[in-house]
Rosetta silent file (secondary structure, phi, psi, omega in degrees, C-alpha in Angstrom):
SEQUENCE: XXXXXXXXXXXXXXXXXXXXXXXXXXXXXXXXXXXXXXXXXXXXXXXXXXXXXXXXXXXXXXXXXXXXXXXXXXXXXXXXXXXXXXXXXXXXXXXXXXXXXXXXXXXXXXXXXXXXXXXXXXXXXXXXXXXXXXXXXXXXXXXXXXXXXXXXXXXXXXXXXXXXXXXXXXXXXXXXXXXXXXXXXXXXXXXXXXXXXXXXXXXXXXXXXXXXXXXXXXXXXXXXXXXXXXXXXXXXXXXXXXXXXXXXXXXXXXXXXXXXXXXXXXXXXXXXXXX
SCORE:     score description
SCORE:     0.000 S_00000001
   1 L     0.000  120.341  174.820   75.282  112.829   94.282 S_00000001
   2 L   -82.248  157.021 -169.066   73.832  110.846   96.799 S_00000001
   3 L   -60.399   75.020  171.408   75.448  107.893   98.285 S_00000001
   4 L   -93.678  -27.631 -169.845   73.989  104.527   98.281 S_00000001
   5 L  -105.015  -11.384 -175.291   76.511  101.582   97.753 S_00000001
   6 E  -125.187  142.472  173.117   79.275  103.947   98.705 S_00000001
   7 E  -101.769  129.736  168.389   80.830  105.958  102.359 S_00000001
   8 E  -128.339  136.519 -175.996   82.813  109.179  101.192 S_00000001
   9 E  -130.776  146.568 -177.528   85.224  111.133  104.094 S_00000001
  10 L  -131.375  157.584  168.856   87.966  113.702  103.936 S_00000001
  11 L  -167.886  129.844  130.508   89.996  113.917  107.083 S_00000001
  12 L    96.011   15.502 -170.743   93.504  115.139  107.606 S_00000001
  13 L    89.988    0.869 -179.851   93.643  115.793  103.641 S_00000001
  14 E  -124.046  109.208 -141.246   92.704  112.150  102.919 S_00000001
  15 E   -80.730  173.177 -171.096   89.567  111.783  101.321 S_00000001
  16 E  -147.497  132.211  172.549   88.453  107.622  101.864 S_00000001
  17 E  -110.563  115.651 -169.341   86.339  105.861   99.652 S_00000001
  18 E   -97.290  109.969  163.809   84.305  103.003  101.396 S_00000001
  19 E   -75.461  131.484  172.947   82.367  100.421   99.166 S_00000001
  20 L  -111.226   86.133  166.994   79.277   99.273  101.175 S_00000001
  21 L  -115.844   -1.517  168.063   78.096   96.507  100.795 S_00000001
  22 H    17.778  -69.199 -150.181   79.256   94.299  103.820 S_00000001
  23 H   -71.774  -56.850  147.003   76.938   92.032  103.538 S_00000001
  24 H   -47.220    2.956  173.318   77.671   91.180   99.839 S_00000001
  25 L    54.445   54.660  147.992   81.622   90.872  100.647 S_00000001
  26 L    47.094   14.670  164.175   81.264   94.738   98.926 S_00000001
  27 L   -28.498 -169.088 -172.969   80.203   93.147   95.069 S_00000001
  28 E  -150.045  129.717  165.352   80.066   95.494   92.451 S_00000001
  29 L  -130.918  163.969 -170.980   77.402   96.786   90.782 S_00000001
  30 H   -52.484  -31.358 -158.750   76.707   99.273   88.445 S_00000001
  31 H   -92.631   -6.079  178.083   75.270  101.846   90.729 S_00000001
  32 H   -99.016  -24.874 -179.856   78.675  101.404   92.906 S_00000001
  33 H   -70.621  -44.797 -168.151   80.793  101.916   89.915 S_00000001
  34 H   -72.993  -42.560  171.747   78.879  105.056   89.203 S_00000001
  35 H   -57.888  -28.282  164.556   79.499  106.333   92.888 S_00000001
  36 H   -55.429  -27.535 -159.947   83.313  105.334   92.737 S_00000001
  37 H   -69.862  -66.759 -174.662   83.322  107.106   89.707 S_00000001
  38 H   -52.637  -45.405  158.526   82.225  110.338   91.106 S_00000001
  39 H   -61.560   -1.847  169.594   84.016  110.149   94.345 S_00000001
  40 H   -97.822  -13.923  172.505   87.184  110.080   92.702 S_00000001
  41 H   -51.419  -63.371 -168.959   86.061  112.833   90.685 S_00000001
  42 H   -48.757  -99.503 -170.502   85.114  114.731   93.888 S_00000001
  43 H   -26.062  -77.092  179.406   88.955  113.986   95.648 S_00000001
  44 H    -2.614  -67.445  173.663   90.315  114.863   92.577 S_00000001
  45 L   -85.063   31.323 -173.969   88.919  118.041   92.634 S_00000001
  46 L  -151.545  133.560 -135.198   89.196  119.278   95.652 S_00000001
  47 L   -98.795   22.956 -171.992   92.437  121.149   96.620 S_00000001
  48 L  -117.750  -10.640  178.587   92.078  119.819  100.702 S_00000001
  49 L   -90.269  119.008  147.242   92.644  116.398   99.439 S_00000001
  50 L  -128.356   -2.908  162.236   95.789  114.954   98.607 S_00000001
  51 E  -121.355  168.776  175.813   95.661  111.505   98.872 S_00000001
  52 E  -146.086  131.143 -179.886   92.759  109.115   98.268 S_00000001
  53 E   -91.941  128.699  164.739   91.911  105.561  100.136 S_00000001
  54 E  -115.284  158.410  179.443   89.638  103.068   98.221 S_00000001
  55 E   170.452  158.290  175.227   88.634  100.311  100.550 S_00000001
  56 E  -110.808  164.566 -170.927   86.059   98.261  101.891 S_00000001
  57 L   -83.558  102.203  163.411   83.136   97.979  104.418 S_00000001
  58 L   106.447 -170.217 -174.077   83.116   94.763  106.918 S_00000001
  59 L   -77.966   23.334 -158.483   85.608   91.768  106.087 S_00000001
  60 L  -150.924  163.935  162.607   85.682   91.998  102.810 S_00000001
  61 L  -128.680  -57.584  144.257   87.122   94.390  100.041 S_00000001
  62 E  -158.436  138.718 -140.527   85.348   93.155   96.864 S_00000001
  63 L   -94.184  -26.287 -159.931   83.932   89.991   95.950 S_00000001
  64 L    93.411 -157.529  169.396   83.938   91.082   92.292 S_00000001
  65 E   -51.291  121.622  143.038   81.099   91.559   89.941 S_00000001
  66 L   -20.130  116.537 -171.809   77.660   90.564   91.716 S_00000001
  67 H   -69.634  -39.473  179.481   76.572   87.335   90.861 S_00000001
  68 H   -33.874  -78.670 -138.270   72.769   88.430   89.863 S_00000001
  69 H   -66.042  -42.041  167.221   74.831   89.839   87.183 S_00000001
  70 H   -46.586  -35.641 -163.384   76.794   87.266   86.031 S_00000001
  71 H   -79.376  -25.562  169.023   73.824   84.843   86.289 S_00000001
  72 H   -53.715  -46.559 -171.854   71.662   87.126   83.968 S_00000001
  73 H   -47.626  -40.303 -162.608   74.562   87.687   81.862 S_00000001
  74 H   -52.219  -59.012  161.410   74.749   83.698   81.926 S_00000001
  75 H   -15.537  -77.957 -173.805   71.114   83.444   81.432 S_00000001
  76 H   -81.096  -20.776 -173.804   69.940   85.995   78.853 S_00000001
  77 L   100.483 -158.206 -169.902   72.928   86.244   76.674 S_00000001
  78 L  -106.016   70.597 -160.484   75.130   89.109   75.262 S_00000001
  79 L   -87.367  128.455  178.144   72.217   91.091   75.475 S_00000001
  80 H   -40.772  -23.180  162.871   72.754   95.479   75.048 S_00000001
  81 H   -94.239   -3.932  154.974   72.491   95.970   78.461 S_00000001
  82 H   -54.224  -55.811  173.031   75.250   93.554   79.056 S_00000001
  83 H   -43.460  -83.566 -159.309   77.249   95.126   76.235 S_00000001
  84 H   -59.826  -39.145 -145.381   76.743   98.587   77.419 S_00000001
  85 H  -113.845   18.372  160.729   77.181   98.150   81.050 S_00000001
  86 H  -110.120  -21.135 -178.974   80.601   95.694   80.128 S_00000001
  87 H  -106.611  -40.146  166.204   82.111   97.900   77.655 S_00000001
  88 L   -13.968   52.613  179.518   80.628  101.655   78.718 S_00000001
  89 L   -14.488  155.531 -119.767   84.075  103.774   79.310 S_00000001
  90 L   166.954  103.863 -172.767   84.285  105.339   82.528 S_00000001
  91 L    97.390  111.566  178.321   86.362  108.197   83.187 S_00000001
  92 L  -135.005  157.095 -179.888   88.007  111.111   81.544 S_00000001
  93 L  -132.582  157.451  151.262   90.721  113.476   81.506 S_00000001
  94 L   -82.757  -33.362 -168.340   91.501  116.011   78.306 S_00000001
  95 L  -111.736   24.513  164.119   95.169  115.746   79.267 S_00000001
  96 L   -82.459  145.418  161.284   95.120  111.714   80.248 S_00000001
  97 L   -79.317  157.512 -168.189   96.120  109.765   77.392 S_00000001
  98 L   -80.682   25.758  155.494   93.143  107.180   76.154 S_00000001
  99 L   -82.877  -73.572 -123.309   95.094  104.056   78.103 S_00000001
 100 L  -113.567   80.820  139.657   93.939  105.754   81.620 S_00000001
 101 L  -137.607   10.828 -178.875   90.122  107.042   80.130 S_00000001
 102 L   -98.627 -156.756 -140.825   88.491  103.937   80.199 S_00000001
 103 L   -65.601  -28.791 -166.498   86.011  102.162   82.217 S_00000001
 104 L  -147.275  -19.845 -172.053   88.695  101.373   85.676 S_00000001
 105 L   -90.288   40.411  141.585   92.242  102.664   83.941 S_00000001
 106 L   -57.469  -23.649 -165.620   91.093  106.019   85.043 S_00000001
 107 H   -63.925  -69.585  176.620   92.934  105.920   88.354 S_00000001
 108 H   -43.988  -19.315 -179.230   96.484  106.601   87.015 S_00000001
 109 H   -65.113  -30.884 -170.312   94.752  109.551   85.550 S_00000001
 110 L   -81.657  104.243  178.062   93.981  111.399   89.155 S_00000001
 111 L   -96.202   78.616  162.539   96.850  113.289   90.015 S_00000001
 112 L  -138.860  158.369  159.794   96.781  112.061   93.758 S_00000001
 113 E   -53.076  133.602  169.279   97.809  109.172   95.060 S_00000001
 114 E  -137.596  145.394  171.562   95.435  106.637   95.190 S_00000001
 115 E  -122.966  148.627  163.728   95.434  103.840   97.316 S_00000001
 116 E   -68.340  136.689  170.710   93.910  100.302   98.077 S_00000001
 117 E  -120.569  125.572 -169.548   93.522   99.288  101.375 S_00000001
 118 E  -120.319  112.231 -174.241   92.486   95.594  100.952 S_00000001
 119 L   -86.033  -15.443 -167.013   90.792   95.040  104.263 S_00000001
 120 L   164.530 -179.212 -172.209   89.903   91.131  103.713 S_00000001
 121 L   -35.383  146.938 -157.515   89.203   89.216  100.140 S_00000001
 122 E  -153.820   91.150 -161.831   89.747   90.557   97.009 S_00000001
 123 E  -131.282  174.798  172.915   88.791   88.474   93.968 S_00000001
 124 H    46.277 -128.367 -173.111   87.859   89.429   89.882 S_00000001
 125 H   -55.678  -36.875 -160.524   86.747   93.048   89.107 S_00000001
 126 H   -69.618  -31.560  177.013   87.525   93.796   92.725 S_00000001
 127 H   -67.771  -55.415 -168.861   91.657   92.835   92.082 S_00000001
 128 H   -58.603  -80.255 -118.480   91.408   94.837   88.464 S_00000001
 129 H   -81.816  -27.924  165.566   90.133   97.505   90.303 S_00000001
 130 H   -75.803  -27.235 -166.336   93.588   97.647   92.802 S_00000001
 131 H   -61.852  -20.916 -172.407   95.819   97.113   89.939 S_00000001
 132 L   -99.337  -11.212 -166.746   94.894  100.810   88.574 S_00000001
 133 L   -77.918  143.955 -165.332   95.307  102.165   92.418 S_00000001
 134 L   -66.848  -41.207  179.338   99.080  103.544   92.698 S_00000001
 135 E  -138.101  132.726 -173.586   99.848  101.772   95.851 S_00000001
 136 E  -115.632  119.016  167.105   98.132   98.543   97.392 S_00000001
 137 E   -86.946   91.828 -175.993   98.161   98.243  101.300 S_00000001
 138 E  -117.467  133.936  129.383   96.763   94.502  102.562 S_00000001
 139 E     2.024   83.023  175.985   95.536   92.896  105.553 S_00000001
 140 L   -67.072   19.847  177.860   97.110   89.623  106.297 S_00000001
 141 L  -110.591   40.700  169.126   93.632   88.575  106.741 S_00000001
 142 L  -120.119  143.041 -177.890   93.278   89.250  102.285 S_00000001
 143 L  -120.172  131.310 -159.189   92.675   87.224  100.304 S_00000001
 144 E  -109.760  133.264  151.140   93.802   87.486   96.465 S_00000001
 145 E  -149.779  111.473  179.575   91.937   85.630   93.051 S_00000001
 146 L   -37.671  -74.559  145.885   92.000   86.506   89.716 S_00000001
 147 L   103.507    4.566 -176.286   89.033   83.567   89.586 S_00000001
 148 H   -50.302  -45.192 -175.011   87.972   84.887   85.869 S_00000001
 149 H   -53.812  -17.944 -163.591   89.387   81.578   84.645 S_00000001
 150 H  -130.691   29.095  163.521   86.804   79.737   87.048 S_00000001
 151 L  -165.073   46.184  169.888   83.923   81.147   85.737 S_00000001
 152 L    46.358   37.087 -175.442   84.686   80.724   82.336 S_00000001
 153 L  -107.102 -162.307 -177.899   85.905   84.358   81.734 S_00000001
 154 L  -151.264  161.971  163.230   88.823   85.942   80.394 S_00000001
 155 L   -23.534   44.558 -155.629   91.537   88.343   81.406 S_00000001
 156 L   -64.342  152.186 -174.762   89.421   91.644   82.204 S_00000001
 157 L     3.983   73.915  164.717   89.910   95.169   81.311 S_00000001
 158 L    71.959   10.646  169.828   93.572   95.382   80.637 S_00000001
 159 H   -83.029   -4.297  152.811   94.793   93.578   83.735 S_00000001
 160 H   -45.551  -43.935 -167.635   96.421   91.117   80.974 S_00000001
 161 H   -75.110  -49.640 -169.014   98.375   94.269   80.291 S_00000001
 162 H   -58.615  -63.842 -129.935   98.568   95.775   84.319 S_00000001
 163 H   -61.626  -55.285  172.978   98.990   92.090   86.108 S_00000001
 164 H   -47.459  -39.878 -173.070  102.466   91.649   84.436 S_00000001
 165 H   -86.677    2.174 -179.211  103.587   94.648   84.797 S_00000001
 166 H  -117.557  -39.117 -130.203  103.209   94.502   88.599 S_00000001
 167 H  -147.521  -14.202  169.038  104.017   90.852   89.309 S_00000001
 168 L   107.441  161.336  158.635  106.403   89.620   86.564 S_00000001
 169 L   -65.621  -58.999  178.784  104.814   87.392   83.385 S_00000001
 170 H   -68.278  -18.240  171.891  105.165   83.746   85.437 S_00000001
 171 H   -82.688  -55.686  168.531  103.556   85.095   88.005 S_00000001
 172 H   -32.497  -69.911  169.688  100.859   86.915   85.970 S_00000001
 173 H   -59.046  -49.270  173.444  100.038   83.695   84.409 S_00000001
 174 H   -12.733  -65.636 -150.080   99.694   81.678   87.549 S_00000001
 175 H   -84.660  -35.862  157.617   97.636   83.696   88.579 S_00000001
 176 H   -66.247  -22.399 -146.498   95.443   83.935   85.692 S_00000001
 177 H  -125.298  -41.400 -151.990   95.324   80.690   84.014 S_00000001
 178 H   -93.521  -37.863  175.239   95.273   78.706   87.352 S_00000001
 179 L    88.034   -2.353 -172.007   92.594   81.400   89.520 S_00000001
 180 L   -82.422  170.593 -176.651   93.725   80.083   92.753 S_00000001
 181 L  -112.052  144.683 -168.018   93.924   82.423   95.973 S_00000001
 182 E  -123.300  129.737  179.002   96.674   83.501   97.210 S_00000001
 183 L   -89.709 -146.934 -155.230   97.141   85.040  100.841 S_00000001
 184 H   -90.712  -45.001 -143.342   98.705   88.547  101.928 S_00000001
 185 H   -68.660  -59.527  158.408  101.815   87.145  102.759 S_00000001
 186 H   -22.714  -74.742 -155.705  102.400   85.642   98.999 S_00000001
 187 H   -25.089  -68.683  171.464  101.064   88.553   97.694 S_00000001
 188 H    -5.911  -91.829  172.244  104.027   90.608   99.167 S_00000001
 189 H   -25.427  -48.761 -178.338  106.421   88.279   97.873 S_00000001
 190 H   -75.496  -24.671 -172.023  104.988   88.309   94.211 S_00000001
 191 H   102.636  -12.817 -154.771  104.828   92.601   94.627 S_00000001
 192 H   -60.223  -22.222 -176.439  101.039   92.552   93.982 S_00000001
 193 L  -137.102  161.394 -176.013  100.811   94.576   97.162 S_00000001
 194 L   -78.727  -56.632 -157.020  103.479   97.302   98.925 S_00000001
 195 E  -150.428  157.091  164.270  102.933   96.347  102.731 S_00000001
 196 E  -124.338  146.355  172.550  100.960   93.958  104.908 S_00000001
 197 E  -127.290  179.740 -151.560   99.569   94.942  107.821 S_00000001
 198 L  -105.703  155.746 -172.173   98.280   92.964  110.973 S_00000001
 199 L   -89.412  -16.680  164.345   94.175   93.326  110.700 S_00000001
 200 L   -91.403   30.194  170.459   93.806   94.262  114.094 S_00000001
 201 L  -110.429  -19.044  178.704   96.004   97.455  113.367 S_00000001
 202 H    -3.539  -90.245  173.631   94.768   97.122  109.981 S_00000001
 203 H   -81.865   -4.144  156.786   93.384  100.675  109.641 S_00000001
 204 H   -77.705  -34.950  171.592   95.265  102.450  111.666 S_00000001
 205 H   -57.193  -35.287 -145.022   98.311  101.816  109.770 S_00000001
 206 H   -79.477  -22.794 -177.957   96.578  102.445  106.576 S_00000001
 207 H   -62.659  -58.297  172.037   95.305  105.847  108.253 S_00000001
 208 H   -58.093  -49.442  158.734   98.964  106.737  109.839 S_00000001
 209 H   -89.604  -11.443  149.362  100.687  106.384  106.693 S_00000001
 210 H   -46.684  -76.968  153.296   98.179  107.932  104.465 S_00000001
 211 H   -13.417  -46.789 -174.145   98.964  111.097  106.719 S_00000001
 212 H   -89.248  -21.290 -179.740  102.167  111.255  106.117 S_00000001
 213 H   -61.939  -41.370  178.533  101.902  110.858  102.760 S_00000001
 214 H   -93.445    2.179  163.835  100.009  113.744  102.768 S_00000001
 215 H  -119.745   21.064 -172.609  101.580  116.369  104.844 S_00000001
 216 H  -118.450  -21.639 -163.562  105.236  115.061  104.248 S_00000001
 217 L  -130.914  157.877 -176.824  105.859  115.034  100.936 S_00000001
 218 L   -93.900  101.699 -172.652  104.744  117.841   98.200 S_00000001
 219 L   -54.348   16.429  147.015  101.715  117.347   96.497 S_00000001
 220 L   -97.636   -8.966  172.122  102.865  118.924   93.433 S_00000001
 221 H   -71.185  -54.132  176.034  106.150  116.336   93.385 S_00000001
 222 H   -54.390  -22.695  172.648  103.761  114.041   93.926 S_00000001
 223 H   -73.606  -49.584 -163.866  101.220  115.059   90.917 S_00000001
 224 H   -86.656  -19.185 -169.342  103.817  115.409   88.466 S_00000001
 225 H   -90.681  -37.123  163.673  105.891  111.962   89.545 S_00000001
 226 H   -51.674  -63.403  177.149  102.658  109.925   89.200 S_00000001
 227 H   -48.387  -47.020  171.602  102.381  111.255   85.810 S_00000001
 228 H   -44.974  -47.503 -157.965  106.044  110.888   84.872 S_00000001
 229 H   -81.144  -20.299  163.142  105.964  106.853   86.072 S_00000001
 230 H   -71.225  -59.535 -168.723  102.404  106.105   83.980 S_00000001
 231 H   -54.429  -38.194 -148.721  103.738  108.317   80.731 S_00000001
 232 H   -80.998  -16.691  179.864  106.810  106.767   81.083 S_00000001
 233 H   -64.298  -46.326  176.979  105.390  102.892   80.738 S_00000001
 234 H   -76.308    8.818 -161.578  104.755  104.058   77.004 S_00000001
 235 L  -133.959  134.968 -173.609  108.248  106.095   76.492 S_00000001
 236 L   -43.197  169.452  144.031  111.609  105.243   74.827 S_00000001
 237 H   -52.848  -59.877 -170.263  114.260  105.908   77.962 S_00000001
 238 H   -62.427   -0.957 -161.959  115.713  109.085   76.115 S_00000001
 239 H   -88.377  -50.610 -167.636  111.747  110.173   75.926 S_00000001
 240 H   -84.405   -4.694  140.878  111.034  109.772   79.468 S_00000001
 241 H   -97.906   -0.808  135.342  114.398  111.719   79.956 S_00000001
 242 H   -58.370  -35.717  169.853  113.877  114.543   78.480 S_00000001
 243 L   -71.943  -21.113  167.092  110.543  114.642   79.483 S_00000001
 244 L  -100.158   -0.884  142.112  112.267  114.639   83.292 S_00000001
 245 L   -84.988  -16.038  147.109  114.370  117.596   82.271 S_00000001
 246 L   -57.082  -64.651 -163.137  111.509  119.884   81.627 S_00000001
 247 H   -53.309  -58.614 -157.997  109.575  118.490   84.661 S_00000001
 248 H   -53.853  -23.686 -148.577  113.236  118.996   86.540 S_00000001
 249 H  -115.711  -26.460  120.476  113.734  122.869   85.556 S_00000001
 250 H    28.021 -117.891  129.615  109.795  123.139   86.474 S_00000001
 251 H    -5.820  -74.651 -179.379  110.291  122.038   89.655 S_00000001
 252 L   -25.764  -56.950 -172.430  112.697  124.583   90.177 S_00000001
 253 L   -65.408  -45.933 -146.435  110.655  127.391   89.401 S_00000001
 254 L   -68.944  148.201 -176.272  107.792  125.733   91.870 S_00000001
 255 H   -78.124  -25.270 -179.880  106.573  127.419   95.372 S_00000001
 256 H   -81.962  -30.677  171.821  107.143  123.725   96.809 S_00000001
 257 H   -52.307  -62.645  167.642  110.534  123.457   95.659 S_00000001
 258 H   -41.721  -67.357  179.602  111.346  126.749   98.070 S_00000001
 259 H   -66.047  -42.437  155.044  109.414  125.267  100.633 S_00000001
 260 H   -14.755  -67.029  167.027  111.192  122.023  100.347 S_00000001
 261 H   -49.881  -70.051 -172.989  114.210  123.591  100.747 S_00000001
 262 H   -56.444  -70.147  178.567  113.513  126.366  103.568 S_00000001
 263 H   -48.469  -47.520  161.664  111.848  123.540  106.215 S_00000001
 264 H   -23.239  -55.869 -167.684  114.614  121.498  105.724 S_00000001
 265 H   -68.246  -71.680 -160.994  116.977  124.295  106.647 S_00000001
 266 H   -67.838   11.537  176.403  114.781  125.826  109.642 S_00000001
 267 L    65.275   25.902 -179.226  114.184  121.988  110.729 S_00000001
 268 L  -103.977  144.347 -168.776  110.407  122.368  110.430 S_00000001
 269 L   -56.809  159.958 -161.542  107.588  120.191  109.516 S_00000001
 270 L   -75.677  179.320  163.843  106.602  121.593  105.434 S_00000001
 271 L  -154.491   80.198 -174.086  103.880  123.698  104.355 S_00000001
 272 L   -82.461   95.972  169.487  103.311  122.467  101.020 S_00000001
 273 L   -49.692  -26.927 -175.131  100.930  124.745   98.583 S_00000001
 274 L    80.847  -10.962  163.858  101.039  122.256   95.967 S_00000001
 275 L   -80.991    0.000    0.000  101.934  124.763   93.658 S_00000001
């Protein structure tokens, strides 16, 4: 599929997804959603990958929905090609449950790590769209805003459900009802993001620890632990322990489990099959 709105790179097992758009502060349009779409498909599928960077092009990480679209929507009305291209599901798995198959909760579905790298502002669809990423990595030069509330919107695709679940309820409403921006530093403090980094080191960090993530640790612990901590948001405690004594006795069995062990012993960096 060719590229237009999107940069896609594998290096060092870690494939990086750039939205391009610069110029636009990286909006989102349909034709970028269908290239995110694919490229996570691609990293997914491809056994050289094991982690995957989303992130943006130029100072910005995404602006949100493209205003042309809002102002048509605004315009024209609830029209079918609003409907369809607001509602359209996105994303499938056979063994994801139908929380992570829709239009952006696809992410938890991808068993790699996926990460955000929030390079500079981050407001609307572009925030929904970190909330599904596993781990979020900012800038202190980011900038955070729900802003749905300030353009006479609502709560979008399930980050009522995610935002809380990251950030606490009082903070989740703050941030929703009131729309205001919030810097890196906040963020931190509320959890919305795992680390700040300084922007002119920005991407080297995010580069440096993506690497370790991805030759350090075993990308079948890592497949199966992602799954475990998403299943587990839906599972009584005894469910999701039982369900971590199978996975445990697994594990066991597993070619990484051996190698785990044996580099340890000889004091050597791993050589993790993923199997």
């Amino acid at each position: 599929m060719p590229k237009e709105e999107t940069l896609y790179e594998v290096a060092d097992r870690v494939a990086t997804i750039t939205l391009n758009r610069p110029d636009r502060l990286n909006a989102w349009t349909s034709v970028m959603e269908q290239e995110v779409r694919f490229a996570m498909e691609q990293a997914a599928g491809d056994d050289d990958v094991r982690v995957v960077v989303l992130t943006g092009a130029g100072r910005g990480f995404c602006a949100g929905a493209d205003m042309s679209i809002l102002k048509s929507a605004a315009e024209g009305g609830v029209t079918d090609r609003v409907r369809d291209r607001a509602l359209a599901p996105r994303g499938s798995s056979p063994d994801a449950r139908p929380d992570f198959q829709k239009k952006y909760s696809y992410f938890p579905a991808i068993g790699k790590p996926v990460i955000a790298a929030i390079n500079g502002p981050v407001v609307g669809l572009g925030l929904v769209l970190t909330l599904y990423c596993d781990l979020r990595w900012a800038s202190d030069a980011a900038r955070f805003s729900t802003t749905f509330a300030r353009r006479g919107l609502i709560a979008e695709y399930g980050m009522a459900w995610m935002l809380p679940r990251l950030v606490g309820l009082p903070n989740a409403l703050d941030l929703l009802l009131s729309a205001r921006t919030i810097d890196a530093a906040e963020a931190l403090r509320m959890g919305l993001v795992n680390q700040v980094f300084p922007q002119n080191v920005f991407f080297d960090k995010v580069r440096e620890n993506a690497r370790e993530l991805a030759s350090a640790v075993s990308p079948r612990s890592l497949r199966v632990i992602k799954r475990q901590v998403y299943e587990a948001m839906f599972q009584s405690l005894a469910e999701a322990f039982e369900a971590s004594e199978q996975e445990m006795l697994a594990s066991l069995g597993s070619e990484d489990f051996k190698e785990g062990v044996a580099h340890y012993m000889e004091k050597r960096a791993p050589a993790f099959t993923g199997r």
